[in-house]
C-alpha positions, 0 to 999 in steps of 0.5 A: 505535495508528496508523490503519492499525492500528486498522483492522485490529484492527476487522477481525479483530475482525469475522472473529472475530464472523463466525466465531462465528456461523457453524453449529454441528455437528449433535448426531451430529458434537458426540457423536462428537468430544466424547469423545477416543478411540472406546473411550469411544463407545457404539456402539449410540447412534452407530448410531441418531444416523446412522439418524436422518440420512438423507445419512450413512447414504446417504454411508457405505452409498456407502463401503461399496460403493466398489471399495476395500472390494469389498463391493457390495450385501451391506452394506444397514444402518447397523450392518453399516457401522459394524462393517465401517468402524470407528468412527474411520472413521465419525468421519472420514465424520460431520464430512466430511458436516457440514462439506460439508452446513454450509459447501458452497455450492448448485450454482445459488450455486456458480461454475463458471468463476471464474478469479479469487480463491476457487475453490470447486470447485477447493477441494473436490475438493483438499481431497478429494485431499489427504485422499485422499492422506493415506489412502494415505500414512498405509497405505504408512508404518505405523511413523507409527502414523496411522489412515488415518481420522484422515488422511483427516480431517485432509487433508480439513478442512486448509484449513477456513480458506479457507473461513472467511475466503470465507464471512466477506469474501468479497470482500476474501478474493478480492482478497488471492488475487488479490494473492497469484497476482500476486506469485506466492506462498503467500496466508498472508502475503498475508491477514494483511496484508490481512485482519490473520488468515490462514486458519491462524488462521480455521480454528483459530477455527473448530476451537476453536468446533467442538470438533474433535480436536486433532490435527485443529486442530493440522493446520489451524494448523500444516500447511505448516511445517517439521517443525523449527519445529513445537511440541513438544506438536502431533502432528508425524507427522500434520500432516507427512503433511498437508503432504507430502500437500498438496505431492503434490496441488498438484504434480499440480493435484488442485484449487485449493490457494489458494496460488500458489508452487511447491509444495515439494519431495516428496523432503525431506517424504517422507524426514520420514515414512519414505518415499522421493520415488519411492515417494510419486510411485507414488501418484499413479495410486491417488490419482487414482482415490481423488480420483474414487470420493469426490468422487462419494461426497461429493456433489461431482460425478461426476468421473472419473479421466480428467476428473481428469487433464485438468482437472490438464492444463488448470490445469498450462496455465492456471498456465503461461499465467499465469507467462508473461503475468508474465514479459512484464509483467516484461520490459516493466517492465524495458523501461521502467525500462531508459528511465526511468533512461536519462531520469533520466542525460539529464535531469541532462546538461540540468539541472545544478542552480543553474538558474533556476525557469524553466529548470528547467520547461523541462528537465522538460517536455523529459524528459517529452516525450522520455520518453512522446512528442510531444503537448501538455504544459504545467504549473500551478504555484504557489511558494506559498500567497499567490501566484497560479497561473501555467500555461505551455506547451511546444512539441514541444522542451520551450521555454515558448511560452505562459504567463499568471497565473490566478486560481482560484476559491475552488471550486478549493482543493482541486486540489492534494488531487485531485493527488494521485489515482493517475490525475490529475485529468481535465478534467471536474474542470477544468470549474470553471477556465474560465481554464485551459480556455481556456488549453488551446485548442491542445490537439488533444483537451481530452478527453484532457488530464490534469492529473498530480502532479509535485510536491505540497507546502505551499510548491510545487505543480506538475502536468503538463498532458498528453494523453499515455497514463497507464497507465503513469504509476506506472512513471515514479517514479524520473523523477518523483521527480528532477523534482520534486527540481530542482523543489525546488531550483530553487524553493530556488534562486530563494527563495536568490536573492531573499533575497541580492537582500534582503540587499543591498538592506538592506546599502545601506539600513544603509550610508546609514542608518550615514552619516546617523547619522555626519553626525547625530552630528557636526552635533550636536557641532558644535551644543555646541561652538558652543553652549559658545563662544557662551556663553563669547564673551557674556560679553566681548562684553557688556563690550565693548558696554557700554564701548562704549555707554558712550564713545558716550554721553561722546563724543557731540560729539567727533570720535570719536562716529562711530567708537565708534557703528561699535564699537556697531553691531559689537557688536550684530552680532556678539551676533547672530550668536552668539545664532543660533548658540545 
């Protein structure tokens, strides 16, 4: 398992135990969700457990009075309500108030101008227009066989999720909704690969642990996916109502839908649970409405219809706002991919490869000025490990001015890690280079001089020197990754250049050597056969010297004696010179 994976099964890890300490349902939520359908619910017990909860019986009393059932002040007692609103109803209004009593935040905790990451309000008052919206679809399509109850209840507690993961990693989950409305797209996807769970699989969890219906669970696991992908044993009319519900309310920007893409088509969702588009859209004036009656009923505010429709008319504003700042930092990165690439075909003019190391700095450092602008550019490299730090500068054409060798103190190994930092290494971290300050005196600002990877491995390190603007530096990978290409080659280049200087180095050297040995081997040839013929010219010439010395001693009174003393003399040079030889 890869690090990166560890870590996210840490985290999930933690999501899972963050949820499992999150609050439990009160006893009368527990008792109204623990039996499957309301004919195995007592109706007298259910009576008295709301009575003992002062908000429900306040929230449905509220219901009770709303213009939709136009019963004013006639309703004055728990029973009475319960018996006019049924109790599947009541089921829905029961787990509404404890999900809202248990996991909405106090108005002085609550943020009111948040335009970043979850938007709690927003949430609220979408999740009230979604159930909302289910409640009126679930009345206009009967054959779906929906209790308008339980699609309330599904719409309102869909996204459960979301809040879930806000509540557990807050901050983490605002910077996957952030990352998210950058790349324009829904945040599913965005939070498993931040978080490793998204809010479908939280709210599941927390479902599970809150024994809520199962056509509830399966809503909140499976609501935005095609009818066709769901599974066979989920409830698909309902979780498609949700989906189509949802799709109405966030086309409408009734609240904060926590997802950043178009919404989906209303046409295609609506012809899924026997409706037509146009039909759905008739909603939307009932539903405004609806969306203002319960949010006041639910303690979420006191909104009105028109507040309603203006804040839809500021959020429609504020996406489009948001769109069009996206489309102008599109153009812009095209502007400056259009000139990086323009960079990368005007670099390769200037170097075409088989160009010294040298040479090879001089046209990087040319692109790089032709590319961000006139200012001070230089560059510290190293070829490797044992050899020492060299740093150079450019003047305004790309042409070396300046370079010197410095020698780094042993504080400084680890430059090559800060490298490879986002943003460069400032000069307060080349404080401890006094060598490369002082290098840098023609700078006009040291303030503003960044140290920025151009190439960063074992065997080569270079890094530009430049007080131009870094901002923008992400967007010059392509360049840099050319430069730092003919960096390698030309470092190659060079290693390629002093190994055939070697080569032919030691070619001479064998050569000599070969001669030598030759001049060796026939010297000790000769030195044999010399030996050889010394040995077998011994032999006479000790003879002839015998005989000789003989004569002498016989003819020492003739006239002859001086003759045979010159054969003697002979003799004895002659064995001389073949004991030398020897």
């Amino acid at each position: 398992m890869s690090v990166q994976q560890g870590d996210r099964r840490r985290q999930v890890e933690l999501i899972v135990r963050e949820v499992d300490r999150l609050p439990t349902l009160s006893p009368i939520a527990a008792r109204l969700f623990e039996a499957a359908n309301v004919d195995d619910i007592d109706v007298n017990e259910v009576i008295k457990l709301i009575e003992m909860d002062p908000a429900m019986s306040a929230t449905i009393l509220r219901l009770c009075r709303s213009v939709e059932h136009g019963l004013g002040d006639k309703i004055t007692t728990v029973r009475r309500a319960v018996l006019m609103l049924g109790l599947e109803t009541v089921r829905s209004i029961a787990l509404s108030v404890e999900v809202l009593d248990l996991l909405r935040s106090s108005p002085d905790q609550a943020t009111t101008d948040q335009r970043e990451g979850f938007d709690e309000e927003g949430f609220w008052r979408f999740a009230v227009a979604t159930a909302s919206a289910c409640d009126l679809i679930a009345k206009a399509s009967p054959a779906l066989g929906l209790h308008p109850g339980v699609a309330f209840l599904a719409g309102l507690l869909h996204g459960l999720g979301r809040l879930v993961l806000h509540l557990v990693l807050p901050h983490a989950y605002d910077r996957a909704l952030v990352a998210a409305e950058q790349r324009r797209s829904a945040s599913a996807a965005v939070e498993r690969a931040v978080l490793g769970m998204d809010h479908h699989t939280a709210g599941r969890r927390l479902a599970d642990r809150w024994g809520l219906p199962d056509g509830v669970r399966d809503v909140i696991w499976f609501h935005g996916q095609p009818a066709e992908g769901l599974p066979e044993s989920v409830d698909r009319s309902l979780i498609m109502v949700v989906t189509l519900a949802r799709a109405l309310c966030a086309r409408h920007h009734l609240g904060w839908s926590g997802d950043y893409c178009p919404p989906p088509a209303i046409e295609p969702l609506a012809r899924q649970v026997g409706l037509d588009g146009a039909h759905v859209d008739k909603l939307v004036p009932t539903l405004v409405d609806a969306v203002a009656e319960r949010c006041q009923i639910l303690g979420l505010g006191q909104p009105t219809a028109p507040d309603l429709l203006l804040g839809a008319i500021m959020e429609a504003n504020r996406r489009l706002g948001a769109l069009n700042a996206a489309l102008e930092r599109e153009a812009r990165l095209s502007r400056r991919r259009e000139q990086v690439c323009e960079a990368i075909r005007l670099f390769h003019e200037r170097w075409r490869g088989g160009e010294p190391f040298s040479r090879t700095l001089e046209c990087v450092a040319e692109s790089f000025l032709r590319l961000l602008g006139p200012g001070f550019c230089g560059m510290l490299w190293r070829l490797d490990d044992e050899r020492e730090w060299r740093v150079v500068q450019f003047n305004e054409d790309g042409r070396a001015t300046r370079a010197a060798a410095i020698d780094l103190p042993p504080t400084a190994k680890g430059l090559t890690e800060g490298f490879s930092e986002a943003g460069g290494v400032s000069l307060a971290t080349m404080a401890l280079l006094p060598d490369l300050s002082d290098f840098l005196v023609d700078a006009p600002d040291l303030t503003r001089i960044r140290l920025m990877p151009v190439l960063i491995e074992e065997a080569c390190a270079v890094a530009l020197l430049h007080d131009a603007d870094t901002r923008s530096w992400h967007e010059l990978a392509p360049i840099r990754a050319v430069w730092a290409s003919a960096i390698r080659t030309a470092e190659a280049w060079e290693q390629s250049r002093l190994l055939e200087d070697e080569l032919a180095a030691s070619n001479r050297a064998l050569v000599e050597m070969q001669a030598e040995l030759a001049e060796r081997e026939s010297l000790a040839r000769l030195g044999e056969m010399t030996a050889g013929a010394a040995h077998e010219m011994n032999n006479p010439l000790a003879v002839i010297k015998g005989r000789a010395q003989l004569l002498e001693s016989r003819l020492r009174d003739s006239e002859l004696a001086s003759s045979v003393a010159s054969l003697v003399s002979a003799a004895d040079h002659l064995s001389e010179l073949i004991t030398e030889l020897n």
